[in-house]
N, C-alpha and C positions, 0 to 999 in steps of 0.2 A: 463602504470602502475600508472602514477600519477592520470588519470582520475579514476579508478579502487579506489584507496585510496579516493579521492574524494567525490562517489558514497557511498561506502561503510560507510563512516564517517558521512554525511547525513543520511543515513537510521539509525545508529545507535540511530544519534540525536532525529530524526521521532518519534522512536521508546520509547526511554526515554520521551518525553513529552504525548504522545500515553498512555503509562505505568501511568504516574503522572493523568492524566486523567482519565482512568477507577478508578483509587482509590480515587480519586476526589466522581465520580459517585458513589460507592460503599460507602464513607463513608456520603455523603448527601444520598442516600435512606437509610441506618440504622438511620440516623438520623429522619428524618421522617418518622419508621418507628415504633423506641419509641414515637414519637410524637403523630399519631396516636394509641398510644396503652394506651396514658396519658389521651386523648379525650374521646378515649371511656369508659374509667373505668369511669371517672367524669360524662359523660353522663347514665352509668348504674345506680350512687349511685343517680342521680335525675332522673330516672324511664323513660329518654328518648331512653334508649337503647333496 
């Protein structure tokens, strides 16, 4: 049973860092994704777009 609890507490752990990560990932690509949207407006208004 204790291995069981063990096991089960680990994955949870996994899990929560796992979680903290995609939304890591998630909020660096929105971020560069206004970035690139900042570039290309600035690039339109001097006629490189």
């Amino acid at each position: 049973m204790q291995e069981i609890n063990r096991y089960a507490d680990s994955e949870f752990r996994y899990s929560d860092k796992s979680d903290d990560a995609a939304v890591e990932k998630l909020l660096r690509d929105a971020r560069l994704r206004e970035r690139a949207a900042r570039e290309m407006e600035e690039m339109k208004k001097k006629g490189n777009w």
